[in-house]
KELO-164567 format. One record per residue (C-alpha): residue in three letters; x, y negated, z; residue number from 1. Coordinates in Angstrom, 1 decimal. Each point is the difference from the previous one (the first is absolute). Layout:
ATOM ALA X Y Z NUM
...
END
This chain:
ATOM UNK 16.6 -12.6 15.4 1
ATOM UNK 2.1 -0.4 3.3 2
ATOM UNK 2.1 3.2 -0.9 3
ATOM UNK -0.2 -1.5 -3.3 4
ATOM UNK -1.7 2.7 -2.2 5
ATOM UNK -0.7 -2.8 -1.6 6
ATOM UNK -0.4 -4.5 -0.3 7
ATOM UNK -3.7 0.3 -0.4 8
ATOM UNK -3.0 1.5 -1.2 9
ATOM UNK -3.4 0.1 -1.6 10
ATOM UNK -2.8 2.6 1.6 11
ATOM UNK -3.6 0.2 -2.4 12
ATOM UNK -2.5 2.4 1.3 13
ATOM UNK -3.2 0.6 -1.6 14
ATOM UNK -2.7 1.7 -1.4 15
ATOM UNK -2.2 -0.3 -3.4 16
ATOM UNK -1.7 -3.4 1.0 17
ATOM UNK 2.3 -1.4 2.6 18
ATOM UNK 4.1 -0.4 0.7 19
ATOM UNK 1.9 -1.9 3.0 20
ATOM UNK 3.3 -1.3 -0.6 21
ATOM UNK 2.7 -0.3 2.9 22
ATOM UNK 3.2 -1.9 -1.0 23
ATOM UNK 2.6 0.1 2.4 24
ATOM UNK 3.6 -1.2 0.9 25
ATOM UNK 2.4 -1.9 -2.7 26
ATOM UNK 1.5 0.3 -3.9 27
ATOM UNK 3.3 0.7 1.7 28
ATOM UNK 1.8 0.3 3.3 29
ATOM UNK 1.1 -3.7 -0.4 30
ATOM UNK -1.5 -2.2 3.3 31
ATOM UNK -1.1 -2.4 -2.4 32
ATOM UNK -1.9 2.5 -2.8 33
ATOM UNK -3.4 -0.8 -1.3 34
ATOM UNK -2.7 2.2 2.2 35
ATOM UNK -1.3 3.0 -2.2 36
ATOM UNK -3.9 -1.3 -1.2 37
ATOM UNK -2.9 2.0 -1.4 38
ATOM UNK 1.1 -1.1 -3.3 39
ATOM UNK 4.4 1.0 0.1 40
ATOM UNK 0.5 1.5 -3.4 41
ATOM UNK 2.0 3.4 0.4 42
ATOM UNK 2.2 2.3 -2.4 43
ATOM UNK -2.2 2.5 -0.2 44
ATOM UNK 2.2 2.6 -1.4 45
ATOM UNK -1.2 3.4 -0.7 46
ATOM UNK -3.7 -1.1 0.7 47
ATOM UNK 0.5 -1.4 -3.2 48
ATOM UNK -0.1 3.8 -1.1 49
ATOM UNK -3.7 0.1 1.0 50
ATOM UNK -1.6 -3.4 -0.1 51
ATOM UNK 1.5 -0.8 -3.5 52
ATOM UNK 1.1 2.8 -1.8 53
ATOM UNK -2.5 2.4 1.5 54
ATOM UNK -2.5 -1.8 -0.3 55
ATOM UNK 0.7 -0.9 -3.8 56
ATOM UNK 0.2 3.3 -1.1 57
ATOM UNK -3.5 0.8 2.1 58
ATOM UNK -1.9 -3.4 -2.6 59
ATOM UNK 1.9 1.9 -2.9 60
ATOM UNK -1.2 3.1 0.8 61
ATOM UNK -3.9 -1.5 0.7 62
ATOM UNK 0.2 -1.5 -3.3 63
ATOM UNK 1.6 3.2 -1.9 64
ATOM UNK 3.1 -1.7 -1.2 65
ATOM UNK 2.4 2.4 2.3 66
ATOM UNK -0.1 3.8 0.2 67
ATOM UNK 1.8 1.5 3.3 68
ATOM UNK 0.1 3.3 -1.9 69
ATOM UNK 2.1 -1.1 -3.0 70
ATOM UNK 3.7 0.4 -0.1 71
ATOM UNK 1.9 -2.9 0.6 72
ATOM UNK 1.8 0.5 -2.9 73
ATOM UNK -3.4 -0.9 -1.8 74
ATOM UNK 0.4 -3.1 1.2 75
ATOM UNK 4.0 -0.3 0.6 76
ATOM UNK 1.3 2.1 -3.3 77
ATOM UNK 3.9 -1.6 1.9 78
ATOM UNK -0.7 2.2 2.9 79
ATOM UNK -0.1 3.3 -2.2 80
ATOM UNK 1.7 -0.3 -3.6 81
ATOM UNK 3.2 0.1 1.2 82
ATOM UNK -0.7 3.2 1.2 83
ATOM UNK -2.1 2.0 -1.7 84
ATOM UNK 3.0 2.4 -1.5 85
ATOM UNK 1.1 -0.1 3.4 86
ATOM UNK 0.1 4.5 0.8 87
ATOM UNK 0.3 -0.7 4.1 88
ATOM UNK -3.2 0.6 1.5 89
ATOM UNK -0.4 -3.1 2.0 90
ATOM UNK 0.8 -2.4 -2.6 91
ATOM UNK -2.3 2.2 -2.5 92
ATOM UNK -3.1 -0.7 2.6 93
ATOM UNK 0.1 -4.0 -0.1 94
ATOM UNK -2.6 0.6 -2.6 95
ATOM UNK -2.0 1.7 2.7 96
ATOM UNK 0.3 -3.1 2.1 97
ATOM UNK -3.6 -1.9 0.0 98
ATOM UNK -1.6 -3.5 1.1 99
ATOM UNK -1.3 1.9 3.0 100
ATOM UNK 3.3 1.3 0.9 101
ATOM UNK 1.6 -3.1 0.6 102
ATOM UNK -3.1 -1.8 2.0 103
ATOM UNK 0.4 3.6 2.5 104
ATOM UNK 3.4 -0.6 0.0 105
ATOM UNK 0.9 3.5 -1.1 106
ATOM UNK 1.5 -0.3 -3.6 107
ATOM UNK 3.3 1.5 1.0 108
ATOM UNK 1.5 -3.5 -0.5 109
ATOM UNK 2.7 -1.0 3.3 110
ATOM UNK -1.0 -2.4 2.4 111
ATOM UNK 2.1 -2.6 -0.7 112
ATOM UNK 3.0 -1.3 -1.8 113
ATOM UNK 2.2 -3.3 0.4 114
ATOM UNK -0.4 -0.5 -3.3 115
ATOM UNK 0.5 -3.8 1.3 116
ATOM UNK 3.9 0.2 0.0 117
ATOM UNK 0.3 0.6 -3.8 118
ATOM UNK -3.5 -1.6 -1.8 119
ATOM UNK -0.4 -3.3 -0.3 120
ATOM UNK -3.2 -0.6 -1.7 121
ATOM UNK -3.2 2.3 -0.4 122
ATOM UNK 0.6 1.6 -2.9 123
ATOM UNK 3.0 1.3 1.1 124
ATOM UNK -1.6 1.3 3.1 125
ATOM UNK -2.5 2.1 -2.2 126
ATOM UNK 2.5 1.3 -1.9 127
ATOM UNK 1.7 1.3 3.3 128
ATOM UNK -3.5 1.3 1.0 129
ATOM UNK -0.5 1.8 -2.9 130
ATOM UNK 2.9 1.5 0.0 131
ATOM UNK 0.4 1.6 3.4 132
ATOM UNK -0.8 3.5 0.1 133
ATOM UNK -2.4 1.9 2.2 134
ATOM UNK 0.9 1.5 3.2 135
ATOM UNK -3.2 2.8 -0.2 136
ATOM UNK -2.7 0.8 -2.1 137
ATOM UNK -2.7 -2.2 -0.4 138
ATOM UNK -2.9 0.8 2.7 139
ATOM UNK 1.7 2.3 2.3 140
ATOM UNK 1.6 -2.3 2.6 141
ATOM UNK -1.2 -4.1 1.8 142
ATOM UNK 3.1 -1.7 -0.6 143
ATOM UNK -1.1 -3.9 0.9 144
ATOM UNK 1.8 -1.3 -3.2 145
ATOM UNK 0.4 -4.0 -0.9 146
ATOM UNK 1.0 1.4 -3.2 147
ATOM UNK -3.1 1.1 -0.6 148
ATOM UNK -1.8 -3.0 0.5 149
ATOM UNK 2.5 -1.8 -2.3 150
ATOM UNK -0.8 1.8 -2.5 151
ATOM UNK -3.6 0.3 0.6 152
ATOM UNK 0.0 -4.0 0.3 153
ATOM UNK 1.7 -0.4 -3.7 154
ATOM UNK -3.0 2.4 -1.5 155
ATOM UNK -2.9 -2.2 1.9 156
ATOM UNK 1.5 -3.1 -2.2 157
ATOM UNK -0.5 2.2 -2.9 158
ATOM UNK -2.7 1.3 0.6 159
ATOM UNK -1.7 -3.8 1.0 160
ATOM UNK 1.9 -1.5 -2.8 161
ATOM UNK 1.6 -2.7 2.9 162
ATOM UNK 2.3 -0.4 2.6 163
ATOM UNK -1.0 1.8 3.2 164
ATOM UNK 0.5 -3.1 2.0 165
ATOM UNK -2.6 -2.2 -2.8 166
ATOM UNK -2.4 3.2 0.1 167
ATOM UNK 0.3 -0.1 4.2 168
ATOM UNK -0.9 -3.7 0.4 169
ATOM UNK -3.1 -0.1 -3.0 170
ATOM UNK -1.5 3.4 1.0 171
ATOM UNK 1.0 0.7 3.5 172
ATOM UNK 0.8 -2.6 1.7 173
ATOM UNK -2.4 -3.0 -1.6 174
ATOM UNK -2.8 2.6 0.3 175
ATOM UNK 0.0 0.4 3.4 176
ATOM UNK 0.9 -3.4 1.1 177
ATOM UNK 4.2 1.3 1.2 178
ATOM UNK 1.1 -3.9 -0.7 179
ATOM UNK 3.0 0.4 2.1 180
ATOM UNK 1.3 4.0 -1.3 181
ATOM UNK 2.1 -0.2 -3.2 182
ATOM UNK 3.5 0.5 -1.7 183
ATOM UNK 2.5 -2.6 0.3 184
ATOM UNK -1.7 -2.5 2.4 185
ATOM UNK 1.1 -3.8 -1.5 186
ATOM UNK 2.0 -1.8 2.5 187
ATOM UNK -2.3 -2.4 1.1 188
ATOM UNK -1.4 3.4 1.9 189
ATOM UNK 3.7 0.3 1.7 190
ATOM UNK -1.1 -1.4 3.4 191
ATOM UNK -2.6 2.2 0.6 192
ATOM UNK 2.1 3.3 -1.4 193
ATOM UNK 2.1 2.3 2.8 194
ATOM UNK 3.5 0.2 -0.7 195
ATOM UNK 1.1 3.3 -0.1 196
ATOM UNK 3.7 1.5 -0.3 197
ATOM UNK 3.1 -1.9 0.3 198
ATOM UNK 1.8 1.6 -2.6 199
ATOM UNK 3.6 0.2 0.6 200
ATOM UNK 0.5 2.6 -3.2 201
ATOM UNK -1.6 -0.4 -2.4 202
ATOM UNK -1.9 -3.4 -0.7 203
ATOM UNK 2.1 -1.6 3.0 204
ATOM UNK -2.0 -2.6 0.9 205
ATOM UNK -3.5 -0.2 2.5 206
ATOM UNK -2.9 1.9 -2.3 207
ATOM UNK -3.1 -1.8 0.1 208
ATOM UNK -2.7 -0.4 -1.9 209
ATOM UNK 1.7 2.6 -2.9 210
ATOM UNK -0.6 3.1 0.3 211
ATOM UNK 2.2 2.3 2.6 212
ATOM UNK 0.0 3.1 -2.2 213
ATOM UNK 3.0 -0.2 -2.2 214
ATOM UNK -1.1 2.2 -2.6 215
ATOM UNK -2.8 -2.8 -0.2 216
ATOM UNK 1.7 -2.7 0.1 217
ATOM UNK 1.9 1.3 -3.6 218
ATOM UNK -3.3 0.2 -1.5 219
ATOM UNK -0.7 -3.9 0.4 220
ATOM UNK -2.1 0.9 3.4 221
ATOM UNK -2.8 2.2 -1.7 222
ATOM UNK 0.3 3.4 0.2 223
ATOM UNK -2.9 3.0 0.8 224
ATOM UNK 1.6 1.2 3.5 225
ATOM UNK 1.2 -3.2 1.2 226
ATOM UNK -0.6 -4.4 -0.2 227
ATOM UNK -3.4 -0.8 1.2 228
ATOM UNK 0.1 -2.7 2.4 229
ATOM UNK -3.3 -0.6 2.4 230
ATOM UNK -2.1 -0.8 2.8 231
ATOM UNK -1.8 1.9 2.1 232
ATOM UNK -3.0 -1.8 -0.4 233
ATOM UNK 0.3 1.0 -3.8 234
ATOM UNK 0.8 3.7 1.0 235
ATOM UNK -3.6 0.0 1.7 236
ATOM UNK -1.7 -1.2 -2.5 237
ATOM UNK 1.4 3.0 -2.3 238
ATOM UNK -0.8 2.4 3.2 239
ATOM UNK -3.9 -1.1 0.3 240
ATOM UNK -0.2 0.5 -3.6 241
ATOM UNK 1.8 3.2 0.5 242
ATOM UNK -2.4 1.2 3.4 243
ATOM UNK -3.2 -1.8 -2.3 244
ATOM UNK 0.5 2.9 -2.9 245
ATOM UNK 1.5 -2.1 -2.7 246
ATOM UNK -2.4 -3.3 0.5 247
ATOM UNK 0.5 -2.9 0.6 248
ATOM UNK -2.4 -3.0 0.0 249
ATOM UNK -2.9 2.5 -1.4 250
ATOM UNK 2.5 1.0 -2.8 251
ATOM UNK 1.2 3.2 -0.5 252
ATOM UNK 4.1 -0.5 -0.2 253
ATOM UNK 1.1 3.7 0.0 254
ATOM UNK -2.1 2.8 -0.6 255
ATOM UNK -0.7 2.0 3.1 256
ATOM UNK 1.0 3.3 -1.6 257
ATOM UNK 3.3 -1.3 -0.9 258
ATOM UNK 0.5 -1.0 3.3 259
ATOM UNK -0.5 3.4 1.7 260
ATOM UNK 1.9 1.2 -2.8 261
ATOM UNK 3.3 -2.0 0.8 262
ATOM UNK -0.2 -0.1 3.7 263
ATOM UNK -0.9 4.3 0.8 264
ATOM UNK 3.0 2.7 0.4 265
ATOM UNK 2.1 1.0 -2.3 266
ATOM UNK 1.7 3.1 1.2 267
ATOM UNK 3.4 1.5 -1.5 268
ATOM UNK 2.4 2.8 0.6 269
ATOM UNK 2.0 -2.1 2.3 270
ATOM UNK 0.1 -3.0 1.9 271
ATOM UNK -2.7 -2.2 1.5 272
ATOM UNK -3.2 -0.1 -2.1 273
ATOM UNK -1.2 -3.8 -1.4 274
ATOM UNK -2.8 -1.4 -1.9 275
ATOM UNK 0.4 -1.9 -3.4 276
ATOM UNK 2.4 -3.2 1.0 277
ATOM UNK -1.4 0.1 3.6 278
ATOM UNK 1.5 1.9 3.0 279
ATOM UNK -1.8 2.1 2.1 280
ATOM UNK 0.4 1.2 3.5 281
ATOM UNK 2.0 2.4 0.9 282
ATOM UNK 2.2 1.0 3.0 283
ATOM UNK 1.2 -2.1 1.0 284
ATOM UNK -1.9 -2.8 -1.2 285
ATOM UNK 1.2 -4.2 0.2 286
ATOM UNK -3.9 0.0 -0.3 287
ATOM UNK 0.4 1.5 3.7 288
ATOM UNK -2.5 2.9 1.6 289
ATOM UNK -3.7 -1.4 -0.5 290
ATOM UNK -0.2 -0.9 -3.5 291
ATOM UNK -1.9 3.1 -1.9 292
ATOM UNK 0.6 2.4 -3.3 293
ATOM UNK -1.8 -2.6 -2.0 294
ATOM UNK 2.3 -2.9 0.8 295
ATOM UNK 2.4 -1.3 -2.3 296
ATOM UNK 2.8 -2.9 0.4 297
ATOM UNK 3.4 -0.6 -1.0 298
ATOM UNK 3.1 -1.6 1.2 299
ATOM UNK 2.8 -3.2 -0.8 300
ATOM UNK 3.2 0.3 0.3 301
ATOM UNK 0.3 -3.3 1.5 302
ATOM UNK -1.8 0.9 3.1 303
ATOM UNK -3.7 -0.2 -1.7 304
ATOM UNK -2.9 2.7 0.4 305
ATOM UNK -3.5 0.4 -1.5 306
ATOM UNK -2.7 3.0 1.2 307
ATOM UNK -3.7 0.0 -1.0 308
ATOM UNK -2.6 2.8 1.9 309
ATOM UNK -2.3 0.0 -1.6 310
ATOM UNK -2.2 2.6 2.4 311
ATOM UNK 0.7 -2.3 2.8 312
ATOM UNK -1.1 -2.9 -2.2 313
ATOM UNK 3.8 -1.6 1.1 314
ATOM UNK 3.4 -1.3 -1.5 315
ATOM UNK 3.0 -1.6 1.6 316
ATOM UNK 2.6 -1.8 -1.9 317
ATOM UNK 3.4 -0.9 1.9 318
ATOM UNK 2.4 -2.2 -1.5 319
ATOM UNK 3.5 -0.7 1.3 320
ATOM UNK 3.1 -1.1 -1.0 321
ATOM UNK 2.1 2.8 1.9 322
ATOM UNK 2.8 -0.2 -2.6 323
ATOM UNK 0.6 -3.3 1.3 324
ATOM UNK 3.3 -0.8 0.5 325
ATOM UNK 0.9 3.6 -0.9 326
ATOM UNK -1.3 3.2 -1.1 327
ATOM UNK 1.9 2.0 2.2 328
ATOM UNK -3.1 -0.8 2.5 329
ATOM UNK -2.6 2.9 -0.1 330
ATOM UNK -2.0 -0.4 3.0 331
ATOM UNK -2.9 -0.5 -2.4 332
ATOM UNK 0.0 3.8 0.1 333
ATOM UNK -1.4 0.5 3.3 334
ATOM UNK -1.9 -3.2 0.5 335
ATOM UNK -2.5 0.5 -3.3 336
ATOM UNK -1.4 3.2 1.6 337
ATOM UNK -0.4 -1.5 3.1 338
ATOM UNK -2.3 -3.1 -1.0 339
ATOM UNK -1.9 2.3 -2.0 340
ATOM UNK -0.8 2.0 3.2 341
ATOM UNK -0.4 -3.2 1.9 342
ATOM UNK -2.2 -1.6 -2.4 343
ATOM UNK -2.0 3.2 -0.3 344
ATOM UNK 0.2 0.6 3.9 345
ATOM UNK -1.3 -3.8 0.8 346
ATOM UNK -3.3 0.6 -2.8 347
END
């Protein structure tokens, strides 16, 4: 915080039927900012990925509503019709494309686009999405894609028949008690919520309690890769249940064999190997040196960091606001390793 890596931060560490929460330093670098608490709401960003969108798709899967194995243009007929005449090889293989594909982060789809400077409103951002060609076949390389998850976010709502942020807060976030982690926190929450960027280019004003991802922000703050805001208390409640296989209160939330299924390697052709949604370690890892092969976590853009072990019974949840004032600021990159040693270290 003195080199200013950071204003402040929230520290959870704990295992299947305990946590510790450290809150430390201020919202901002003001003199007069309100100290961080247990409680200060964060932009999650791309933890949103795994906590809400993930973690969706898992419930749809348990109850046999969602197939990972179908195309997406089952579900999506946009992201293929166009298309289908279509004699280049890469554009042909879109139909190849599955559910699965997009949760490994290996449908061929880029990583990201600023599709922000042109749409205005969600629909317009799907039809962007939908018509962006692949960069590779589908399978054959990890390309960490926000696209994906855009995409993969619009067929959760139709596959759930509701808004991903209504299907979040009744059967994610009521069921395990998350009464701080949702989309578009009301204002009255605005005290307690981290300001993030100060957006000189964009939104040009102080962003704060909106979402910080821009693409986000166009579709009204609920997206699948981005716009969950939370605590870390929250965030270890979804851990325990995580490290308690699925349960929660004697209830079976997730199916263990889902689980596994999400969080183990998925190998391709090229680049770094991840499980469904989740990340997993790899060299070099944010989740540092210690944590094992069956970890899993994932990180926020924002300066905000989730890992679960579950072999050493342990999770650690960071959250920052390192893009505070500016996102030019990436010490983030050296410090998340190094707590995760230190935490691991210390046990």
């Amino acid at each position: 915080m003195k080199a200013h890596a950071f204003p402040g931060a929230v520290l959870a560490v704990g295992r299947k039927n305990s946590s510790i929460i450290l809150p430390v330093g201020r919202l901002s670098y003001a003199k007069d900012a309100t100290q961080v608490q247990s409680n200060t709401i964060y932009d999650l960003a791309s933890i949103t990925k795994v906590v809400a969108t993930t973690t969706a798709a898992m419930l749809l899967v348990d109850r046999g509503l969602l197939e990972l194995d179908r195309p997406v243009g089952h579900y999506l007929e946009e992201f293929t019709r166009p298309f289908d005449i279509a004699i280049d090889p890469l554009w042909l293989s879109r139909n190849d494309v599955t559910v699965r594909h997009l949760l490994a982060h290996t449908s061929g789809l880029p990583a990201y686009e600023r599709f922000f400077l042109n749409a205005r409103n969600k629909s317009h951002m799907l039809e962007e999405s939908f018509a962006l060609p692949l960069e590779d076949l589908p399978g054959r390389k990890t390309v960490y894609s926000d696209i994906g998850f855009i995409l993969l976010g619009e067929i959760l709502e139709l596959v759930a028949k509701q808004p991903l942020d209504v299907f979040f807060q009744t059967e994610i976030a009521s069921s395990l008690a998350m009464a701080d982690t949702q989309f578009n926190p009301p204002t009255a929450l605005l005290g307690r919520i981290a300001p993030t960027e100060q957006d000189e280019t964009f939104r040009k004003r102080l962003i704060r309690g909106e979402v910080h991802d821009e693409n986000a922000w166009v579709m009204e703050g609920v997206a699948g890769h981005s716009g969950l805001f939370g605590t870390a208390e929250d965030l270890s409640l979804f851990c325990r249940m995580m490290l308690n296989e699925g349960r929660i209160n004697d209830k079976q939330f997730l199916q263990l064999s889902t689980i596994r299924e999400f969080t183990k390697y998925y190998p391709a052709e090229q680049g770094a190997p991840r499980g469904l949604g989740w990340d997993k370690p790899s060299e070099p890892s944010a989740s540092g040196r210690y944590f094992s092969a069956s970890s899993y976590g994932h990180l926020g853009y924002t300066g905000t960091s989730l890992w679960i072990d579950p072999e050493k019974d342990l999770f650690i949840i960071l959250l920052t606001n390192r893009v505070h004032p500016s996102r030019e600021n990436e010490m983030i990159k050296t410090i998340r390793p190094s707590v995760h040693d230190a935490v691991v270290e210390a046990m």
